[in-house]
NUKOLGU-71862 format. One record per residue (C-alpha): x, y, z; residue in three letters. Coordinates in pm, 1 decimal. Layout:
residues N
xx=X, yy=Y, zz=Z, code=ALA
...
END
This chain:
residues 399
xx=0.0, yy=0.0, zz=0.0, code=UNK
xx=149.0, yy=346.9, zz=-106.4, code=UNK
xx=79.7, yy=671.0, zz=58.5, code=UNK
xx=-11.4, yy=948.8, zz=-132.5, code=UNK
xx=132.9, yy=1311.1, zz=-119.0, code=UNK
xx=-164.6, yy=1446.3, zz=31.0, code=UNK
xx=-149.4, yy=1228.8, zz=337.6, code=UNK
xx=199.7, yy=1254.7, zz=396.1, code=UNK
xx=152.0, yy=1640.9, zz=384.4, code=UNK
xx=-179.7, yy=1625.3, zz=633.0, code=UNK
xx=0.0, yy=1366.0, zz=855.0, code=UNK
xx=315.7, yy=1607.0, zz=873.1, code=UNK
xx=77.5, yy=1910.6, zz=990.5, code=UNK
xx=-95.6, yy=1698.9, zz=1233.2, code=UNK
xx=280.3, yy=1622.5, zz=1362.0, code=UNK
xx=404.4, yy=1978.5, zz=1343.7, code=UNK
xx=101.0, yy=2088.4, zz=1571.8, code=UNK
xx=130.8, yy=1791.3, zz=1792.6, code=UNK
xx=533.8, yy=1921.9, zz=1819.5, code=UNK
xx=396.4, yy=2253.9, zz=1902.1, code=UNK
xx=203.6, yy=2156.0, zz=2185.8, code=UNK
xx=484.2, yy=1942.8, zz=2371.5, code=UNK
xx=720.2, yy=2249.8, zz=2316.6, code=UNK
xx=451.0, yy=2435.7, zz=2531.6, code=UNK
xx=425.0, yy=2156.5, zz=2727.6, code=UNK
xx=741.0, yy=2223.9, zz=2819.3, code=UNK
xx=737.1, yy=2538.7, zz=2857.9, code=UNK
xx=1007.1, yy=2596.3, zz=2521.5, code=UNK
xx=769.1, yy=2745.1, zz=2377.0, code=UNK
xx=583.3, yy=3061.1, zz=2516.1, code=UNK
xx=422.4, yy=3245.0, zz=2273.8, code=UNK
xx=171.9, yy=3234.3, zz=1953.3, code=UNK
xx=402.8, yy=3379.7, zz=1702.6, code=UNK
xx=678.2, yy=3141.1, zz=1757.1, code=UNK
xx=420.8, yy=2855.4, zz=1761.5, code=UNK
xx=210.8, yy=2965.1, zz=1458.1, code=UNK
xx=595.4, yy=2907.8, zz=1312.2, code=UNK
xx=701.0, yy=2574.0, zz=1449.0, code=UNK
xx=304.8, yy=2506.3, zz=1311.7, code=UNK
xx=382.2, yy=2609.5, zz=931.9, code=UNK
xx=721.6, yy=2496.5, zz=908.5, code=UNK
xx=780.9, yy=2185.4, zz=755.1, code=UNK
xx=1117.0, yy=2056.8, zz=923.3, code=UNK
xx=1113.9, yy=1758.8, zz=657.2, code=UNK
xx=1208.3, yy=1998.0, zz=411.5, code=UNK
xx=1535.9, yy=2095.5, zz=543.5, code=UNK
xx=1631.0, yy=1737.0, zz=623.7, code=UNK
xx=1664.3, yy=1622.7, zz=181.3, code=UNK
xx=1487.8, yy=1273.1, zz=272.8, code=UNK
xx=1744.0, yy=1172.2, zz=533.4, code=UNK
xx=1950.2, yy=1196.2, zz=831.8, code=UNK
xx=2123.9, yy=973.2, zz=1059.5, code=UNK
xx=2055.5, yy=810.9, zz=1385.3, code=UNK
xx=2318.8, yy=683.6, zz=1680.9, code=UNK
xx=2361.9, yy=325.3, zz=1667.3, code=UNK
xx=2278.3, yy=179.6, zz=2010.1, code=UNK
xx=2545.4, yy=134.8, zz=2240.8, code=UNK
xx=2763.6, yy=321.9, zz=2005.9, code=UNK
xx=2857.2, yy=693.1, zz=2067.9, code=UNK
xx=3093.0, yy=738.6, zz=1787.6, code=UNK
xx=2876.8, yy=527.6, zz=1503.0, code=UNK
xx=2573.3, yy=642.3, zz=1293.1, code=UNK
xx=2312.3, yy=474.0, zz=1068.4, code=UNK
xx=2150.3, yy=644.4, zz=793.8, code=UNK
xx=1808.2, yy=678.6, zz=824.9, code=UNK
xx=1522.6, yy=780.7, zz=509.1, code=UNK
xx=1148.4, yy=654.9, zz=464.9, code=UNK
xx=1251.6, yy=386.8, zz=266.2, code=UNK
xx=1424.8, yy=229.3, zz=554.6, code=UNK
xx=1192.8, yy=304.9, zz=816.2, code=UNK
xx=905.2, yy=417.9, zz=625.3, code=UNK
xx=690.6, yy=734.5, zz=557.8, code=UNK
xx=492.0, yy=709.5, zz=958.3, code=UNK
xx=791.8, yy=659.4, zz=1117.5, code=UNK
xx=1023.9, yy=891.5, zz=942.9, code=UNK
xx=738.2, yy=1170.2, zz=1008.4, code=UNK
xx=755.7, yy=1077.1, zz=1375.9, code=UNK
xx=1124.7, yy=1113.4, zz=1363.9, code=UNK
xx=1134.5, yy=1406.8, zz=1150.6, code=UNK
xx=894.4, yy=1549.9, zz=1440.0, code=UNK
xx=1089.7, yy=1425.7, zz=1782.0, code=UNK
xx=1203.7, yy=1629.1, zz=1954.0, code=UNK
xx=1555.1, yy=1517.3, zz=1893.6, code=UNK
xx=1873.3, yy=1672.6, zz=1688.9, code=UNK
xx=1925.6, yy=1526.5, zz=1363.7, code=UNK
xx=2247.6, yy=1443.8, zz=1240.3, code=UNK
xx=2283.2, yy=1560.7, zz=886.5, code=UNK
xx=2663.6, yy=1527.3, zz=787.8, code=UNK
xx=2968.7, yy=1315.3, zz=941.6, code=UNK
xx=3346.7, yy=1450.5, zz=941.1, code=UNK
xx=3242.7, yy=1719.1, zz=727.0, code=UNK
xx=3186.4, yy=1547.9, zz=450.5, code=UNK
xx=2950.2, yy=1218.6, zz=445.0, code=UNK
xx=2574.6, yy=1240.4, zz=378.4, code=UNK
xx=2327.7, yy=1002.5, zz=457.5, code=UNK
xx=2313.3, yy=892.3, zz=59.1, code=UNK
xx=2693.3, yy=825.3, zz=100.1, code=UNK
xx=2653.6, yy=521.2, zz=289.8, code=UNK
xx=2424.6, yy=182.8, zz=300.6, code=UNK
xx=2585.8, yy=93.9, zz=631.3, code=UNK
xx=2650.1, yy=249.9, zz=968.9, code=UNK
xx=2943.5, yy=493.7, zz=977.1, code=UNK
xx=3206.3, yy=579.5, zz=1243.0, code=UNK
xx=3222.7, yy=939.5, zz=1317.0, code=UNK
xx=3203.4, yy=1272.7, zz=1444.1, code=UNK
xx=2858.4, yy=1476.2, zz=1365.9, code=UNK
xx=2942.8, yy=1832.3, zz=1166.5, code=UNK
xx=2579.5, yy=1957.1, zz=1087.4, code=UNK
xx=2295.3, yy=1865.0, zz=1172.4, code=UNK
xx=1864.3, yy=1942.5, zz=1253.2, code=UNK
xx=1933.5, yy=2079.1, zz=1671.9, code=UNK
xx=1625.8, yy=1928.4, zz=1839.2, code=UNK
xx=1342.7, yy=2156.4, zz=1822.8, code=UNK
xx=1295.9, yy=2247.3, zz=2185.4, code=UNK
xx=1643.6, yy=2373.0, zz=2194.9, code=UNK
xx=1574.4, yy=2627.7, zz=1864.6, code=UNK
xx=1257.4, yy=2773.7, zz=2004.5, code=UNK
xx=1377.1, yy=2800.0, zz=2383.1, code=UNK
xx=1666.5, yy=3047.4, zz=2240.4, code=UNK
xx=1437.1, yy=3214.1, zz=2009.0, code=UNK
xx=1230.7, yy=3278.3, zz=2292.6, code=UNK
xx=1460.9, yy=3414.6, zz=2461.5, code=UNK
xx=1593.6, yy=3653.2, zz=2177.6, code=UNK
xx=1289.4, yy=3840.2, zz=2225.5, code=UNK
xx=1260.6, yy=3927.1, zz=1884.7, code=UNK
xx=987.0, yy=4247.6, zz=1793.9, code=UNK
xx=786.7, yy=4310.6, zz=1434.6, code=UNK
xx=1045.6, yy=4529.4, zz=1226.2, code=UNK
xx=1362.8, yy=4359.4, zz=1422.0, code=UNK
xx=1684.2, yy=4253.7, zz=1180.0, code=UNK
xx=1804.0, yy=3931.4, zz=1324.9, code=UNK
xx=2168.0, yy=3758.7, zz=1218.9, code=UNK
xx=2216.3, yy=3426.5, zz=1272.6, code=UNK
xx=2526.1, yy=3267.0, zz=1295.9, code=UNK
xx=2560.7, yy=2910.9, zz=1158.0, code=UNK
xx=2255.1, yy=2831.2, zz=934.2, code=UNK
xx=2281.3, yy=2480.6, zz=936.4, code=UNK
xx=1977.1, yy=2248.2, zz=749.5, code=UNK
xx=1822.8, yy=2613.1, zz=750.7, code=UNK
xx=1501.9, yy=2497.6, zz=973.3, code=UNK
xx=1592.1, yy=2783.5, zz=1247.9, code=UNK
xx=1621.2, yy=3066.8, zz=963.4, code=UNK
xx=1286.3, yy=2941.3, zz=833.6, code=UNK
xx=1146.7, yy=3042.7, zz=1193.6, code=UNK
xx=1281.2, yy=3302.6, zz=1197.5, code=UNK
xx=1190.2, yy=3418.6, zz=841.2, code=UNK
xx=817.5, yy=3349.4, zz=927.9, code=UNK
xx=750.6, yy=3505.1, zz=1207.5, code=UNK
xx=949.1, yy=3881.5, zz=1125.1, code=UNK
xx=955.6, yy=3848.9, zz=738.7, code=UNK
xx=1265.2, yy=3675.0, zz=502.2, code=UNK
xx=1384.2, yy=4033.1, zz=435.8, code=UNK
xx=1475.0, yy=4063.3, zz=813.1, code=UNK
xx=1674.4, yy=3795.9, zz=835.7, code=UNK
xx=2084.3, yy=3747.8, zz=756.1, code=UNK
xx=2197.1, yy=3388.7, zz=799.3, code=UNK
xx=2619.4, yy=3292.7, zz=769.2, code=UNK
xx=2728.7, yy=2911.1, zz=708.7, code=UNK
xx=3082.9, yy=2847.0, zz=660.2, code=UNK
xx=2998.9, yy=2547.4, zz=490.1, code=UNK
xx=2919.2, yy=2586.7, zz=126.9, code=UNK
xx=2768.0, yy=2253.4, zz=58.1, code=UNK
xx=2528.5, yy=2278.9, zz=381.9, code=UNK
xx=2447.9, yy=2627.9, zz=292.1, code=UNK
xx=2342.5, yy=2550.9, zz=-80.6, code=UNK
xx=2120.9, yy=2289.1, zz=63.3, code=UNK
xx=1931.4, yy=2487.2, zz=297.6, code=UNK
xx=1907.6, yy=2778.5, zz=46.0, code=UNK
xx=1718.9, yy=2521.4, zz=-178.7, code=UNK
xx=1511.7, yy=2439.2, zz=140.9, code=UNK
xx=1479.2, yy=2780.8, zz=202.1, code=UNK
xx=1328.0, yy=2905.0, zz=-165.1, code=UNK
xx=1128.3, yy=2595.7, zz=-192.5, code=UNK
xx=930.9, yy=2746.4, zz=66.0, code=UNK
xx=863.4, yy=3059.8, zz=-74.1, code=UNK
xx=1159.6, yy=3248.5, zz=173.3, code=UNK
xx=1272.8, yy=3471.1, zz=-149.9, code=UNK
xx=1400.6, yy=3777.0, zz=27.0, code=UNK
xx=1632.3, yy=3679.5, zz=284.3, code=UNK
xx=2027.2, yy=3691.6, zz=304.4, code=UNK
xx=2244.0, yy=3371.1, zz=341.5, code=UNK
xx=2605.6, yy=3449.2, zz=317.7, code=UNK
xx=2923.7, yy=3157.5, zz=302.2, code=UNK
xx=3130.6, yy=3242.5, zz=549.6, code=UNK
xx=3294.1, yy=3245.5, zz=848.7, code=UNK
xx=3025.9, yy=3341.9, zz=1077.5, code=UNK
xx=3279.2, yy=3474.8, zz=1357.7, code=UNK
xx=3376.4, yy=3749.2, zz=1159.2, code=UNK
xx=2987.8, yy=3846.9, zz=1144.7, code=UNK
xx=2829.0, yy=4007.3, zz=827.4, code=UNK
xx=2928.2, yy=4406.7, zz=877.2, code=UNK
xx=2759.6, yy=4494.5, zz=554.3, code=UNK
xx=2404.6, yy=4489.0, zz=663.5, code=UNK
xx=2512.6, yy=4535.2, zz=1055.3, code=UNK
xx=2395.7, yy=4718.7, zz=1298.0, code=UNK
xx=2111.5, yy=4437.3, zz=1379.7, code=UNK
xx=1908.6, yy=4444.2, zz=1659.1, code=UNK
xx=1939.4, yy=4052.5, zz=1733.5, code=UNK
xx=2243.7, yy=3782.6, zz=1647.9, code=UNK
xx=2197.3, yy=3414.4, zz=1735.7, code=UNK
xx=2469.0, yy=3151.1, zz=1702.6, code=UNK
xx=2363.2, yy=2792.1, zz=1671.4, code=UNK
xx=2724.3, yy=2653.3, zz=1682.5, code=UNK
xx=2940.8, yy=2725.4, zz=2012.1, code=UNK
xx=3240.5, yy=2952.4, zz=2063.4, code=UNK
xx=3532.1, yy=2965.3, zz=2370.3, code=UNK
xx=3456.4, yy=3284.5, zz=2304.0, code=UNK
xx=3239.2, yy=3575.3, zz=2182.8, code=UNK
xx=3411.8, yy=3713.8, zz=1879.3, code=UNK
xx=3397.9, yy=4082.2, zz=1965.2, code=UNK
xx=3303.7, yy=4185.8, zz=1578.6, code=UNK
xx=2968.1, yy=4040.7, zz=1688.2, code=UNK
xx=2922.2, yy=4303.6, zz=1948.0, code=UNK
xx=3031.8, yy=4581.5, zz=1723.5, code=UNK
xx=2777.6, yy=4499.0, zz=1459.0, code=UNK
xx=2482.7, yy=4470.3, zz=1704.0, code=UNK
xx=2290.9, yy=4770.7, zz=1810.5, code=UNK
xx=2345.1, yy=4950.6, zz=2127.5, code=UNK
xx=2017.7, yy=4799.9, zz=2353.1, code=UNK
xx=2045.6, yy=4516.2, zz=2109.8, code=UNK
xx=2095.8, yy=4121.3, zz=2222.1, code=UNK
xx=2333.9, yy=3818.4, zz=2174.5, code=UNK
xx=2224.6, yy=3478.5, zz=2270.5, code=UNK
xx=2593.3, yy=3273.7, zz=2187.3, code=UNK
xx=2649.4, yy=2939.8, zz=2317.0, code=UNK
xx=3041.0, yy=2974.5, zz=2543.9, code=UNK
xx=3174.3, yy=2611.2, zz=2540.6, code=UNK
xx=3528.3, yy=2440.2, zz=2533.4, code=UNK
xx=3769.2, yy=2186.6, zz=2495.5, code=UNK
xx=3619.5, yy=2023.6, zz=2840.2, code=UNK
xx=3267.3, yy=2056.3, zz=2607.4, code=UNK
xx=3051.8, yy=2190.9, zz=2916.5, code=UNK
xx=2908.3, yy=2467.6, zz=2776.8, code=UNK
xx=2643.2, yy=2737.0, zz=2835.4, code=UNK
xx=2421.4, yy=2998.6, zz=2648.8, code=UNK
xx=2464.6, yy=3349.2, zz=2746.3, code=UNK
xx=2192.0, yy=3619.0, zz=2715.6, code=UNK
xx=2368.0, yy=3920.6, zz=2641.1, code=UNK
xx=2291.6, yy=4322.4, zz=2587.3, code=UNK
xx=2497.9, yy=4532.8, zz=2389.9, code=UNK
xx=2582.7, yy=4899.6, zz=2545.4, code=UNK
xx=2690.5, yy=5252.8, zz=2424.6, code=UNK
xx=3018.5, yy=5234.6, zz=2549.4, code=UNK
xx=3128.9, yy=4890.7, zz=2320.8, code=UNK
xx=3095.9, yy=4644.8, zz=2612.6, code=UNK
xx=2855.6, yy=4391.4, zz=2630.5, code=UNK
xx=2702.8, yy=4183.5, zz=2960.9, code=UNK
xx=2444.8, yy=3936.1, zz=3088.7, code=UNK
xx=2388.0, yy=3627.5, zz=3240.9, code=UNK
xx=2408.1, yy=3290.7, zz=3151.3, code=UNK
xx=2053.9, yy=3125.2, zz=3161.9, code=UNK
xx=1973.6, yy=2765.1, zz=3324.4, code=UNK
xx=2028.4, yy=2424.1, zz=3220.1, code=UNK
xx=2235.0, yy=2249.8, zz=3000.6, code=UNK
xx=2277.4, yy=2345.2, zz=2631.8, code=UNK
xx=2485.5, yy=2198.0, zz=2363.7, code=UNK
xx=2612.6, yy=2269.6, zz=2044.4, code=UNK
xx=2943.1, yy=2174.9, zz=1764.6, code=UNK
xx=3205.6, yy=2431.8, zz=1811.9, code=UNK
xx=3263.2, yy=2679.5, zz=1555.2, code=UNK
xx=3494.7, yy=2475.2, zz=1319.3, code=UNK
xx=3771.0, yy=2745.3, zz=1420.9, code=UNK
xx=3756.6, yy=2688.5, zz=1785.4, code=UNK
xx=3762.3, yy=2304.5, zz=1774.2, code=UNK
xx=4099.8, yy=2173.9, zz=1984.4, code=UNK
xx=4411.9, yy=2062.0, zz=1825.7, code=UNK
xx=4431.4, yy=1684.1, zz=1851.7, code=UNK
xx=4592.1, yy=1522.2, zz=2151.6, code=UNK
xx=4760.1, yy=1205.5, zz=2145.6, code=UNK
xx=5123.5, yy=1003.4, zz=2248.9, code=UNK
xx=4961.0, yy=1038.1, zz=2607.7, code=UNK
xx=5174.3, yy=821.9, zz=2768.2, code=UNK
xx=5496.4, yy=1048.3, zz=2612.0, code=UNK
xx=5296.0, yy=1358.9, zz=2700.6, code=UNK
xx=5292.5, yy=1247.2, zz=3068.7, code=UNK
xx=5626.0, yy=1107.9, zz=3116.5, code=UNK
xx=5787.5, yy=1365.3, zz=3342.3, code=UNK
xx=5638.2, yy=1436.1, zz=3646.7, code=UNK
xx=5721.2, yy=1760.1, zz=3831.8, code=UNK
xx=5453.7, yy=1675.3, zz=4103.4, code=UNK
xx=5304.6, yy=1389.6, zz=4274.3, code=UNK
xx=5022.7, yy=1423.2, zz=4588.9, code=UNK
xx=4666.5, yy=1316.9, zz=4688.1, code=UNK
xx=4419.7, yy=1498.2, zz=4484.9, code=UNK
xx=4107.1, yy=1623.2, zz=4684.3, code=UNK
xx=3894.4, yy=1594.4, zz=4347.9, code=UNK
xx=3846.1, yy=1287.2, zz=4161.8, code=UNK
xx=3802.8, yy=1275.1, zz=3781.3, code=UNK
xx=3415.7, yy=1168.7, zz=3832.0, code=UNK
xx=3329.2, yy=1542.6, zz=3870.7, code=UNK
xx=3423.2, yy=1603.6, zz=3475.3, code=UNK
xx=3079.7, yy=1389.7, zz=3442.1, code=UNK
xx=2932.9, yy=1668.2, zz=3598.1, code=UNK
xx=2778.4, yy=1942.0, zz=3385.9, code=UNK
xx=2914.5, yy=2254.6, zz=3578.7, code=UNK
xx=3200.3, yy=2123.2, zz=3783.5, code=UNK
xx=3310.5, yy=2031.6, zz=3401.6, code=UNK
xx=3246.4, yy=2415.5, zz=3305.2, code=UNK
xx=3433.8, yy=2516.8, zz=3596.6, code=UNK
xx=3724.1, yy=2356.8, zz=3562.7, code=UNK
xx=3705.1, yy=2463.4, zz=3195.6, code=UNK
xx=3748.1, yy=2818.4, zz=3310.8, code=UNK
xx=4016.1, yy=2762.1, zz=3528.2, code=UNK
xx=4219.5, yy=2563.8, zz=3296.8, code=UNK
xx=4087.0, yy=2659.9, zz=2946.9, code=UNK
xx=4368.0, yy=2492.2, zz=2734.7, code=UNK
xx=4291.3, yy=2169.7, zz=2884.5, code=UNK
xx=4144.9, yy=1842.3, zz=2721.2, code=UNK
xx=4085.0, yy=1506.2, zz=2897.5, code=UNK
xx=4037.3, yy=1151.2, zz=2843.9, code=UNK
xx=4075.6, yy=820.7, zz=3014.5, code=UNK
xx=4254.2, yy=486.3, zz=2947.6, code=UNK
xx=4263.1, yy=144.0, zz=3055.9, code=UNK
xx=4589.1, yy=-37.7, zz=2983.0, code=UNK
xx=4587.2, yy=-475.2, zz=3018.5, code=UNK
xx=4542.0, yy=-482.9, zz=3454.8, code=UNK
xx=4631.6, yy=-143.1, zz=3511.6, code=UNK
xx=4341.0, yy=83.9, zz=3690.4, code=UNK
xx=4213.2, yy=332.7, zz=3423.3, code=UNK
xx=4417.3, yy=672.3, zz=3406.0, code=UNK
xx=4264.3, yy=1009.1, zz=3365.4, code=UNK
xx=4460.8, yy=1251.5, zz=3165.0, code=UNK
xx=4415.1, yy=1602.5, zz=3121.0, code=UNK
xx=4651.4, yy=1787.6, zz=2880.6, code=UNK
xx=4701.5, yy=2141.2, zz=2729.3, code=UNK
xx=4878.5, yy=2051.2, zz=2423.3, code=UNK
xx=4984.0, yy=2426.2, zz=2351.1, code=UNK
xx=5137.6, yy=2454.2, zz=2724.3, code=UNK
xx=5331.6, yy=2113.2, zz=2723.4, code=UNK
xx=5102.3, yy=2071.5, zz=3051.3, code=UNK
xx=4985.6, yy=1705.4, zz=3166.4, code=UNK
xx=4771.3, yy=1610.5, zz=3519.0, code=UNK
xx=4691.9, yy=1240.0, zz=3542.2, code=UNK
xx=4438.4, yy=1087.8, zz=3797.6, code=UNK
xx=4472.4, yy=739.4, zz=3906.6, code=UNK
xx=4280.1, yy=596.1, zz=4186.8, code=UNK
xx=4428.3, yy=478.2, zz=4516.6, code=UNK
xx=4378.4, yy=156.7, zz=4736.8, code=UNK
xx=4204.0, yy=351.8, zz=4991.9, code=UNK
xx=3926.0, yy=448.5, zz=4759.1, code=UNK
xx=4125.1, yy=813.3, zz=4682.1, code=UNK
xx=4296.0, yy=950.0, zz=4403.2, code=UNK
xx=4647.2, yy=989.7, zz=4304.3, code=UNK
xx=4765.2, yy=1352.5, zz=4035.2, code=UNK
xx=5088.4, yy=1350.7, zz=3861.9, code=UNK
xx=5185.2, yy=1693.4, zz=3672.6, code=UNK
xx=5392.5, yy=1883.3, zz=3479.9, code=UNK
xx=5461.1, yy=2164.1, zz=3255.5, code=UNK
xx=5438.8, yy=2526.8, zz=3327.9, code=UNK
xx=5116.7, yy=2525.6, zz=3504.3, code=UNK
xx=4953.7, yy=2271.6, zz=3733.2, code=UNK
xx=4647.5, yy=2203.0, zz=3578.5, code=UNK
xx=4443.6, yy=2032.6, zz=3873.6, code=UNK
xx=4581.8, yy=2263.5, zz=4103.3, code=UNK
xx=4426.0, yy=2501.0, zz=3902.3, code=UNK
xx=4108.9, yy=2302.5, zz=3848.2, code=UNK
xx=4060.4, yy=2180.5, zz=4225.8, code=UNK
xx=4124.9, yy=2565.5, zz=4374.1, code=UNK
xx=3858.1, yy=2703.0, zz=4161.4, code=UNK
xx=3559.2, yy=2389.5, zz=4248.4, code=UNK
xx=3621.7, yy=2526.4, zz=4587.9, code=UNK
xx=3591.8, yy=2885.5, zz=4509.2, code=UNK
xx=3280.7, yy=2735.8, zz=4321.1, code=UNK
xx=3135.3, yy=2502.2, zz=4631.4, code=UNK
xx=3205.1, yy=2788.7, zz=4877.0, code=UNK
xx=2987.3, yy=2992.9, zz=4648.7, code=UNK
xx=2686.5, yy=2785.1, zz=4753.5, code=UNK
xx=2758.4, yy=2527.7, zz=4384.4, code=UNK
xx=2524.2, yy=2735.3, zz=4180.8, code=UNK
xx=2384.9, yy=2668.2, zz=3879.0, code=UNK
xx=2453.5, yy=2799.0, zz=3538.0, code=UNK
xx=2235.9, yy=3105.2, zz=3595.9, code=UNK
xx=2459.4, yy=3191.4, zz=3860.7, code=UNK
xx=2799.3, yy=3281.4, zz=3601.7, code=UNK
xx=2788.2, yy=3640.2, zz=3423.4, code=UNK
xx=2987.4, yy=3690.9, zz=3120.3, code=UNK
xx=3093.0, yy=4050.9, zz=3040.0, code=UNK
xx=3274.9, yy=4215.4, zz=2721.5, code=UNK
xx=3543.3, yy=4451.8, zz=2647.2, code=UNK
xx=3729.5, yy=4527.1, zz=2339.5, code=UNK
xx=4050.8, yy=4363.9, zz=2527.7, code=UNK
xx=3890.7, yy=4086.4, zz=2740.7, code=UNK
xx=3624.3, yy=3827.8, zz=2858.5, code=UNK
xx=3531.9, yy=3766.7, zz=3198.3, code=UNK
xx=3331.4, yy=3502.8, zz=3353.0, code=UNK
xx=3237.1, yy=3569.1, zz=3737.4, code=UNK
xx=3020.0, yy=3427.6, zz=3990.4, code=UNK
xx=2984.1, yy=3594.4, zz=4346.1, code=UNK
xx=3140.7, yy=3433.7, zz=4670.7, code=UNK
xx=3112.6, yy=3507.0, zz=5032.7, code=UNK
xx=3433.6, yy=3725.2, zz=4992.0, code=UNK
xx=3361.2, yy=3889.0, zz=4676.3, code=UNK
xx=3342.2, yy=3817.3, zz=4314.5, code=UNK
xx=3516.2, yy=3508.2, zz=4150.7, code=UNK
xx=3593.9, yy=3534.6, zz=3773.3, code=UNK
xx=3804.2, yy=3401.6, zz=3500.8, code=UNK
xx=3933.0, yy=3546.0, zz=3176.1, code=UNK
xx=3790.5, yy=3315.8, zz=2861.3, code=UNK
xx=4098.4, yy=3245.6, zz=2639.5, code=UNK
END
């Protein structure tokens, strides 16, 4: 039995308003503009007839995924989670590339819907706003935004030239004629239609590139995911002033996205060699398990923001935990202790869990708050992230 266009199309609006409803649900989605959007736009579209899935059990492996495999009802339903979609693999691989499941990293993809409309909630966006959005992706976010303030509104950067021609053909299939989509680097910003009153970022930056804040309008806003090579991340709300400096808060919970491709780390490896020399040796007071934490991870992130960790298991030995900053020639290892304790090793210029462990107590004396409890402000010359203490204010300069 075949299904015809017509029910595919009704069964995808049923689905889109169904979407719509758990997003209020939720509490993602707030108000009727942004849900007569997520109502009329057809995510399917952006997605070509395909995307992959995670292979259970598997972290680093991905199957592809169309309605021919799974068919139409269940692609719909998938197309409709609310779930990120992976759409290309090591920059490069499509779902059409491959019959089989596929080992690597995810480059582009669908970010699950809740995510999109919680942070363009947040933007607060008015009728007559210019938004620019950094990192167009499939395109399914710049549709939003194109419905609800207009296409002509609405300047959109990919650095990706395949990804971007694909969700420009999304894009004017849909009738969104009059909006700008620009190959680029997106950290440099688009300063030929700035000032705008709005910029988004859907990928994630170590930091804020400054031009963005320049080409936003005084009173304007900049919702830009901070992350790093410890990939704890968090998305800060922030207003643009008269004097060139920019401030705001990061808001709660924990949000996720690929680093711009410029900001991803260098690769680590030869950990063993790395580690060899030793200039330290003690009892740490931290294990490793509070990296599996969302903002002891973002913490130690700010206090050693070079850093990059991973953990191996050699034959009978107990696993090792080593962090390394590959551009200091710094190493800290963690290996646990008979007594149920661990055991650091460092070296290098700077002791990295020294560093780490001094500020999760600055942190825990602060009462361990939550992401909504870091601020972020801008200069020209620096970043600062702070959180307030019982003796004052705490912060750290992003790199």
């Amino acid at each position: 039995m075949t299904t015809s266009i017509t029910e595919v199309d009704g069964r995808a609006v049923e689905l889109r308003r169904r979407l719509a409803g758990e997003l209020k649900e939720s509490g993602d989605l707030r108000s009727p503009q942004w849900r007569a959007a997520v109502e009329a736009v057809p995510r399917e579209t952006f997605l070509h007839g395909g995307c992959f899935r995670q292979v259970p059990g598997s972290p680093t492996r991905w199957e592809p995924v169309t309605p021919d495999r799974v068919g139409v009802e269940d692609w719909l339903e998938l197309v409709y989670s609310n779930e990120t979609l992976v759409t290309q693999i090591d920059g490069k691989i499509r779902f059409q590339d491959v019959v089989e499941p596929v080992a690597g990293v995810p480059t582009s993809s669908s970010t699950l819907p809740g995510l999109v409309v919680r942070m363009l909630e947040e933007l607060d966006v008015h009728d007559g706003m210019r938004v620019l959005e950094i990192g167009t992706g499939t395109g399914y976010s710049t549709a939003l935004l194109c419905h609800r303030l207009g296409s002509q509104q609405v300047t959109t950067i990919e650095v990706d030239p395949d990804v971007a021609a694909r969700a420009e053909a999304a894009l004017d299939s849909l009738g969104y004629d009059d909006y700008t989509i620009i190959t680029g680097d997106g950290l440099v910003g688009y300063p030929y239609a700035a000032p705008y009153d709005r910029i988004i970022a859907t990928c994630s930056v170590r930091r804020v590139p400054y031009t963005w804040v320049r080409q936003t309008r005084p009173g304007g806003i900049i919702l830009a995911t901070v992350n790093g090579w410890l990939y704890s991340s968090g998305l800060a709300k922030l207003h643009v002033h008269e004097d060139g400096t920019a401030q705001g808060q990061f808001l709660p919970g924990t949000i996720s996205f690929m680093l711009a491709r410029a900001h991803i780390p260098p690769a680590f490896d030869y950990l063993d060699a790395r580690a060899f020399y030793a200039d330290s040796e003690r009892p740490a007071r931290y294990g490793p398990q509070i990296l599996k934490e969302w903002v002891p991870r973002f913490v130690a992130q700010l206090a050693a923001p070079g850093a990059q960790y991973t953990w191996l298991m050699t034959g009978n030995s107990p696993e090792t935990t080593y962090l390394v900053d590959v551009e200091r020639e710094a190493f800290a290892t963690l290996t646990p202790t008979r007594d149920g304790g661990w055991m650091v090793r460092q070296g290098g210029p700077i002791a990295l869990w020294d560093a780490i462990e001094d500020a999760l107590d600055v942190w825990e004396a602060a009462g361990k708050p939550g992401m909504e409890g870091f601020r972020l402000r801008i200069t020209r010359t620096e970043q600062i992230v702070s959180i307030d203490t019982p003796t004052g204010e705490m912060s750290w300069t992003l790199p």
